[in-house]
C-alpha positions in Angstrom: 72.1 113.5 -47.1 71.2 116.5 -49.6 73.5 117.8 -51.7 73.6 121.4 -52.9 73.3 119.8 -56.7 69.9 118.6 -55.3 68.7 121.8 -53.9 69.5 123.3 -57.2 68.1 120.4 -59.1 64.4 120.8 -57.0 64.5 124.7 -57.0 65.3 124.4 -60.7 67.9 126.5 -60.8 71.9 126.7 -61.4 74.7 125.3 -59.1 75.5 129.1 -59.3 72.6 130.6 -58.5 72.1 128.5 -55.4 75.6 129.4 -54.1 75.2 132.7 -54.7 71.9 132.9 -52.7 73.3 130.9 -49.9 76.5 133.1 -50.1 74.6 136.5 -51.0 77.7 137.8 -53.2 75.2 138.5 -56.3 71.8 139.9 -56.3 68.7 137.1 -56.2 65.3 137.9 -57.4 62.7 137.2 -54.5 60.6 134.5 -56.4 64.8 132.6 -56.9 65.2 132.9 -53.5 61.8 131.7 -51.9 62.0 128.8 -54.3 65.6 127.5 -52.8 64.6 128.4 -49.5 61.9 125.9 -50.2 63.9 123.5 -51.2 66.5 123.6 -48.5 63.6 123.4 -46.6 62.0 120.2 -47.6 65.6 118.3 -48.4 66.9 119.1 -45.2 70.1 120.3 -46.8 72.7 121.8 -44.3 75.4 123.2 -45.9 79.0 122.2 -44.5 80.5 125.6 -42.9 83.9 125.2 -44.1 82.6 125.4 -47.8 80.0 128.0 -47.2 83.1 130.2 -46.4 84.7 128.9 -49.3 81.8 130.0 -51.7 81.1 133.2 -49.9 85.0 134.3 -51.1 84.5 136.0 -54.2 87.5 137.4 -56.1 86.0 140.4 -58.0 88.4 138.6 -61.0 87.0 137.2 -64.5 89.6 134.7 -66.0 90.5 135.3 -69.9 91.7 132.5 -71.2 93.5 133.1 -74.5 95.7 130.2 -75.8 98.6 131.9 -77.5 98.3 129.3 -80.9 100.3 128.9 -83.3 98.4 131.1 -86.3 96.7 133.6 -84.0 97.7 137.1 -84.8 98.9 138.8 -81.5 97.7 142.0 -82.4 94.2 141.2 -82.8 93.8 139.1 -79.8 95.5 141.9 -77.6 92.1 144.2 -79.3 89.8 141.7 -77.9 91.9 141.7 -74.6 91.7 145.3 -74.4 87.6 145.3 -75.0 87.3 142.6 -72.2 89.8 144.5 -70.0 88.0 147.9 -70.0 84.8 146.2 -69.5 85.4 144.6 -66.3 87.2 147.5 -65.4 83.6 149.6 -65.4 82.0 146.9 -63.3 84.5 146.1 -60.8 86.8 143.5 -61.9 90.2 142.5 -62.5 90.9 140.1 -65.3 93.8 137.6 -65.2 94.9 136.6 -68.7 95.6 133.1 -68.8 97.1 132.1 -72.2 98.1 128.4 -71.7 95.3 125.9 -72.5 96.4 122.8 -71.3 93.8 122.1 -68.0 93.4 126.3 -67.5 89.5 125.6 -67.2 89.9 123.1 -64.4 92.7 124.3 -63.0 91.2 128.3 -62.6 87.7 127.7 -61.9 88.8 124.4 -59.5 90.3 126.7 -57.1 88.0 129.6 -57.3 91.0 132.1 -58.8 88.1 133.2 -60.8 84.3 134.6 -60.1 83.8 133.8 -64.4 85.1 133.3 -67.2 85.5 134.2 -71.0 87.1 131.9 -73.6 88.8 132.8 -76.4 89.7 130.7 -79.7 86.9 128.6 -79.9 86.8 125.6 -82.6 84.2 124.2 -84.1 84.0 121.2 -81.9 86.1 123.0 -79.0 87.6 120.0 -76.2 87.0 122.7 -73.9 83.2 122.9 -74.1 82.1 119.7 -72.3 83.7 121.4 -69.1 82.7 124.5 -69.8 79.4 123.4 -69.8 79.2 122.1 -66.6 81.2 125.0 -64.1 79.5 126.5 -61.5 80.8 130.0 -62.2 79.3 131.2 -65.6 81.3 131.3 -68.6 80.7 133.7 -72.5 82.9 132.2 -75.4 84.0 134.9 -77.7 83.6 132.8 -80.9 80.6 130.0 -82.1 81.3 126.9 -81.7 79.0 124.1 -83.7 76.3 122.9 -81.0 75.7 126.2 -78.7 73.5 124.1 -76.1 74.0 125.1 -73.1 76.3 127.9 -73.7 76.6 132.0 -73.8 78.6 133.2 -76.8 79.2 136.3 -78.9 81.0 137.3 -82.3 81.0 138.8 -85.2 78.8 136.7 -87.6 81.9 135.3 -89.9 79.4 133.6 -92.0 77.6 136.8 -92.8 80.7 138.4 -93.4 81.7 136.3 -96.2 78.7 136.2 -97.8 78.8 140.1 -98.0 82.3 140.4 -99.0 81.9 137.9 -102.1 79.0 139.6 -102.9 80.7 142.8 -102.7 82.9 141.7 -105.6 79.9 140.0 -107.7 77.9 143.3 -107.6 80.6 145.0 -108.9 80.7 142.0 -112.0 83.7 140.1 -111.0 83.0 137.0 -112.3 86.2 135.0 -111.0 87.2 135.5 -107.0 89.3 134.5 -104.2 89.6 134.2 -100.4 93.0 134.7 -99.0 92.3 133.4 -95.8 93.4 132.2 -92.1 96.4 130.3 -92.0 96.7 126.4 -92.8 97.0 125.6 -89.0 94.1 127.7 -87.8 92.1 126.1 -90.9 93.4 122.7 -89.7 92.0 123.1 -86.2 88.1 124.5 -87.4 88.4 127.4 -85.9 85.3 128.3 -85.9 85.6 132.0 -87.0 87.9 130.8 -90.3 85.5 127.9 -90.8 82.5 130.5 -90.9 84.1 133.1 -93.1 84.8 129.8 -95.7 81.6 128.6 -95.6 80.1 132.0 -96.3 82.3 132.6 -99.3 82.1 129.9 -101.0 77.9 130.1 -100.4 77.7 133.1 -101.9 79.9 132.2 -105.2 78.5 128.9 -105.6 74.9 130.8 -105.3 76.1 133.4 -108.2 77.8 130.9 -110.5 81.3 132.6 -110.0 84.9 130.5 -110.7 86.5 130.7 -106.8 89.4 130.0 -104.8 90.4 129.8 -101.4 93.8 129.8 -99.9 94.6 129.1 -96.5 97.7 131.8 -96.6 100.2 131.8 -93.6 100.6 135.0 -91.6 103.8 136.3 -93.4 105.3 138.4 -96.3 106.3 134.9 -97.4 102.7 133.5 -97.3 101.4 135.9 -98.5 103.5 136.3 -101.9 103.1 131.9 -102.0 99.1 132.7 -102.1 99.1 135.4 -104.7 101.5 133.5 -107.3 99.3 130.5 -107.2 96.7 132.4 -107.4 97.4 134.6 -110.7 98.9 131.3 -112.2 96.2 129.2 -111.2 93.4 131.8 -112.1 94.7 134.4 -114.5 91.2 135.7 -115.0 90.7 136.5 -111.5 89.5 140.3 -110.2 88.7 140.2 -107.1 90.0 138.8 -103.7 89.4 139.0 -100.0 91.6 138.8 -97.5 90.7 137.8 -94.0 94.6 137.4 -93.0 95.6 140.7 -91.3 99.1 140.2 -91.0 98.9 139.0 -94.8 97.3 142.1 -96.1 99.9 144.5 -97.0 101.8 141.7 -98.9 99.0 140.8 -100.7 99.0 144.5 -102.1 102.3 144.7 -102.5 102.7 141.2 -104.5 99.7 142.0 -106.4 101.5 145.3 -107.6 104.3 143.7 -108.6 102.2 141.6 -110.9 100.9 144.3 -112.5 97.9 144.4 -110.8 96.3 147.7 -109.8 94.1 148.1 -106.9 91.0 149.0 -107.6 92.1 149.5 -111.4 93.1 145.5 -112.0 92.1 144.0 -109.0 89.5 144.8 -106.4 90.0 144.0 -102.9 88.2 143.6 -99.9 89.5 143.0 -96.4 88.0 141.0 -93.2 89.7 142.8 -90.3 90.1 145.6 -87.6 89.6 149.2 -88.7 92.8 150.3 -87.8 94.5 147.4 -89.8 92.8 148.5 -93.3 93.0 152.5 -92.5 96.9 152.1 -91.6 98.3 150.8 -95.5 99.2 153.6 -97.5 96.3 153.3 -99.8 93.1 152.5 -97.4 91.5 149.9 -98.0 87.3 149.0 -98.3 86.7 146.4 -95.5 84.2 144.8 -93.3 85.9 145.8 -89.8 86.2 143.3 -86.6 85.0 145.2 -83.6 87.5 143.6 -81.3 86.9 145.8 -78.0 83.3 146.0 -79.2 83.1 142.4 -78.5 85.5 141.8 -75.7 83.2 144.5 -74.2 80.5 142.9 -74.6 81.4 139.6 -73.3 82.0 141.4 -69.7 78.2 142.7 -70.5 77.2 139.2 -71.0 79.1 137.3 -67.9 78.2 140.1 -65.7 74.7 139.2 -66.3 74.8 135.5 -66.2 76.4 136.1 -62.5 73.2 137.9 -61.8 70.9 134.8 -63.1 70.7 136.3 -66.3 69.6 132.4 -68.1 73.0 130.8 -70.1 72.4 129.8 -73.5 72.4 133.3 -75.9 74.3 133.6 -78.7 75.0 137.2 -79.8 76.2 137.7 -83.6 77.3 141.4 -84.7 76.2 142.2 -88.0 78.8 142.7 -90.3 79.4 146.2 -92.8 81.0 147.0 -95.1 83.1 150.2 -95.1 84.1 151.7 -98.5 87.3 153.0 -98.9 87.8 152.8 -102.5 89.5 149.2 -103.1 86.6 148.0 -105.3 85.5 148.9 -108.3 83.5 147.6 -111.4 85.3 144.5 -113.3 87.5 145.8 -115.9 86.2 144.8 -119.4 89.7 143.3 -120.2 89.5 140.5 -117.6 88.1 137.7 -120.0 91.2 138.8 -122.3 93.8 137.3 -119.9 
């Protein structure tokens, strides 16, 4: 007997896509339809009427699932919430926020809680993907994950970002430079977005010659003060930092200060983080801002159009920019003296 994964396998076409046609809850371009009406055709395939009902039930509700780890910074995954939310909002849909990970991909999509879903926290070599890869309803993955195949994702381009930012500080002749970075747990996992913003820092230095450093720094005023003391003990010579540890950030500048060091006058800083993160210190600070809501935005644009047979399998990256705010400035000619 035919199976609906055979009429979807000879019409060439999604599980989805199939379902959706036999249901007609999305939109179907003619030529879609006239090939799985062909196919139903010539496989015979009856669909059983108890599961046609089931598949015609759609929820007008994307699932968000955003694992509340240890490392994440609430604040910034409540921006991306708040993108996704007011996107699905526009087109019609509730979101349910799921922020357990254990099983949330079988156990949402299993019982059809969800029409989609977007997924949050995304490691190099994500557990989560094999699954994802295989749903019926679409998925977007806010974050890159090493092999793409097969799936729709979208991000700021990390890697980018910490090219520019290190190259922000060489241009400015800072000839010894840090990362203060994600915390040692997020590092520890690959999340992908820390593991980009390394590799694209320590590119770019290695490419200009420069001495570098990167410290996994935990999210604290206490992680933050550990990072800079080994850092100005370690590399006395150093100039410049970025930081791409929000929660970090103030402390960083404050520590720094208590050192001795003047930002921009001793020290030159750049941030990896929201906008409203580096315009809120007392002294603003130059950045290349996350667009959080930009991209949670966006990910409803992208799932919306996978559930109207838009093909899987893009990968958006948001060029990063830097914003100057006055944090950088040229190396001071004393810095070889220390």
């Amino acid at each position: 007997m035919a199976t609906i994964e055979d009429v979807a396998r000879r019409a060439g076409v999604s599980l989805s896509t199939v379902s959706y046609s036999l249901s007609g809850k999305r939109p179907i371009s003619a030529e879609t339809r006239r090939r799985i009406e062909k196919a139903i055709e010539e496989l015979g395939y009856r669909p059983h009427a108890g599961a046609r009902a089931l598949a015609s039930a759609r929820t007008d509700v994307i699932g968000l699932l955003a694992p509340l780890r240890t490392g994440v910074d609430l604040h910034v995954i409540m921006q991306f919430v708040g993108g996704v939310v007011t996107g699905a909002s526009s087109a019609g849909y509730d979101v349910l926020l799921l922020t357990q990970d254990e099983g949330s991909v079988a156990r949402v999509t299993g019982s059809s809680m969800v029409d989609a879903l977007i997924v949050m926290d995304i490691e190099d070599e994500d557990e989560r993907l094999p699954a994802l890869r295989t749903l019926a309803q679409p998925s977007v993955l806010i974050g890159l994950p090493r092999d793409v195949h097969g799936l729709s994702c979208v991000d700021l381009d990390f890697t980018q970002a910490g090219e520019l930012a290190a190259r922000r500080l060489l241009t400015a002749g800072h000839r010894s430079i840090a990362l203060i970075g994600s915390p040692v747990e997020v590092v520890e996992r690959h999340t992908s977005y820390a593991d980009r913003m390394m590799r694209g820092f320590t590119d770019a230095s290695t490419e200009a010659g420069a001495a570098f450093a990167v410290l996994p720094t935990d999210a604290s005023a206490a992680g933050a003060v550990a990072s800079v003391d080994t850092l100005v003990s370690t590399m006395p010579d150093v100039t410049g930092i970025v930081v791409h540890n929000e929660s970090a950030l103030p402390h960083v500048i404050s520590r720094l200060r208590e050192h001795g060091r003047r930002v921009p006058e001793d020290m030159s800083v750049v941030a990896v983080c929201p906008e409203s993160v580096a315009v809120s210190l007392p002294t603003p600070v130059t950045s290349i801002d996350i667009p959080a809501e930009f991209i949670g935005r966006t990910a409803v644009e992208m799932l919306i159009g996978l559930m109207r047979d838009s093909p899987r399998g893009e990968a958006r990256l948001v060029s990063p920019r830097i914003v100057e705010r006055g944090s950088v400035a040229d190396a001071p000619a004393s810095a070889s003296a220390r």
